[in-house]
N, C-alpha and C positions, 0 to 999 in steps of 0.2 A: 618544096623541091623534093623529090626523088631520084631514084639511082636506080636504073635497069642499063645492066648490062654495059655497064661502064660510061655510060650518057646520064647527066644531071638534066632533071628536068622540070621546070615550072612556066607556069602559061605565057610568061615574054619571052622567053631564053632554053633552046636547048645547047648544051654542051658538055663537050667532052670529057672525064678526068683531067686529061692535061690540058685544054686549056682553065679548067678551074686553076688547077696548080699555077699556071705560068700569069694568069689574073693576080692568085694571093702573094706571088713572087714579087709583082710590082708595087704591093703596099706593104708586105712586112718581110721579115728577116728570123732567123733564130738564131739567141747565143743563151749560152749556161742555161741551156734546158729552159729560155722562154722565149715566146713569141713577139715581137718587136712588130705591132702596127706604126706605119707612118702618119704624122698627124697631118692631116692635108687644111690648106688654107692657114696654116699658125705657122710662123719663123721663129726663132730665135729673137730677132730685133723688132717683131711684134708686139711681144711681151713686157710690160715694166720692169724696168729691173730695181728690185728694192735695195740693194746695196749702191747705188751712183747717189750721194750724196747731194750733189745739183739736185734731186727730184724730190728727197726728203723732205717736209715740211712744207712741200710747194705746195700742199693742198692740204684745209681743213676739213673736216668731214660733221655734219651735222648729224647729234645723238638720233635722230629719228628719219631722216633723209639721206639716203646716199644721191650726190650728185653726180651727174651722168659724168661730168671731167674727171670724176677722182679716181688713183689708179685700183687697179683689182686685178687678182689673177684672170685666167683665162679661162673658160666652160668650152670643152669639145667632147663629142659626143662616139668612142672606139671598142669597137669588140663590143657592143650592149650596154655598155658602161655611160656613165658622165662623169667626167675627171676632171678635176681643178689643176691649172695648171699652174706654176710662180715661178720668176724668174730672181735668184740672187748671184749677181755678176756671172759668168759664165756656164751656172751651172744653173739647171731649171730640175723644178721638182712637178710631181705627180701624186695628185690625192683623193679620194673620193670626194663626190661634189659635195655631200650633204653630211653636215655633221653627224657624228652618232649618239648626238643629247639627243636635241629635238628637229634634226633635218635641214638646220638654217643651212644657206647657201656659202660654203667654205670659198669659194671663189671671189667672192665679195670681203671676205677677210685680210686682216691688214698681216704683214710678215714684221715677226718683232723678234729682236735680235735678246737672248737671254742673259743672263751674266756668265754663263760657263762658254759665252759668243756660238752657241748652238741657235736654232732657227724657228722658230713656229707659229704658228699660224694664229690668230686670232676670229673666232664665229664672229661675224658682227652682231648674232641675237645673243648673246648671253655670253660671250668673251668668255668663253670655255677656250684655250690654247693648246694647240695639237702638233707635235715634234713634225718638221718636214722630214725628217730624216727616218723615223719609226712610225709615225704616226702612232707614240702613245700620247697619252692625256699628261698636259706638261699641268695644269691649273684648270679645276681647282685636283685635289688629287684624290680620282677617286681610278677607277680600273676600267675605264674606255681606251679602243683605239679606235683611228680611221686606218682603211686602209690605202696602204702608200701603195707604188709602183714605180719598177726602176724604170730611167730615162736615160737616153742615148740621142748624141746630140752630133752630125755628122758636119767636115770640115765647110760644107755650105750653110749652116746653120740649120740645116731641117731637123724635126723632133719625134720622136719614135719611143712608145710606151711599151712595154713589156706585159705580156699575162702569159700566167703559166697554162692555160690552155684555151681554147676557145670559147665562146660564150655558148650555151648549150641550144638556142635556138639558131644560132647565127648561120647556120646553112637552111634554115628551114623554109627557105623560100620566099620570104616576106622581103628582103629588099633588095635590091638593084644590083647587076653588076657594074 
């Protein structure tokens, strides 16, 4: 994509400044100096929630096999990112997808409540524990984080991630408006 003369331009789509603007207006928002994309196709009640009790224990998990029923956070894909998503009763968190050990899939990770009743995450390779709240390295302890990202969760349940600025190719023409 290019910019001549106040026209965006790449081989499917010419447009204008504003309606670029008036396009990113319908999926994100800004507060406290971040940009809030809307997570399109994921709800609120999409999500598992790891705090409803009913759902606890309802599913065991094989050391070598995850079974397609068992729950897991959420993988969507915003601003260049892949972001794990988890739900603990009405509040949902946001985390990078891939560990920062060895890259396992955090989304696949189970949410286990600590004894100070703070939150984190469990890698399913190597059960290294990650704060949903900091994303520092809860176990074993050494000086990792992942990175978190605030979430915003509006009265119809839609879910909206926060980055503080935009992804640096993300205008560059490669995808779709």
């Amino acid at each position: 994509m290019t910019s001549r003369g106040g026209w965006f331009v790449n081989s499917k789509h010419l447009r204008t400044c504003a309606e670029v603007v008036k396009i990113l207006c319908i999926f994100m928002s800004l507060s406290d100096g971040y940009l809030f994309f809307k997570v399109e196709n994921v709800h609120i009640s999409d999500l598992y929630d790891w705090s409803d009790p009913k759902q606890k224990g309802k599913y065991s998990r094989p050391k070598l096999k995850r079974r397609e029923s068992a729950p897991s956070g959420s993988l969507v894909h915003i601003n260049e990112e892949k972001i794990a998503l988890f739900r603990h009763g009405e509040k949902v968190y946001a985390m990078q997808e891939k560990c920062p050990h060895l890259g396992g899939p955090l989304h696949l990770g189970d949410i286990e409540e600590l004894p100070d009743k703070s939150l984190c995450v469990r890698c399913p390779w190597h059960s290294w524990r990650f704060s949903l709240d900091t994303g520092r390295l809860v176990l074993p302890k050494k000086d990792k984080v992942a990175i978190t990202f605030p979430v915003t969760v509006d009265a119809e349940g839609n879910i909206s991630i926060g980055f503080l600025e935009f992804a640096s190719d993300y205008f560059s023409g490669s995808g779709e408006f």
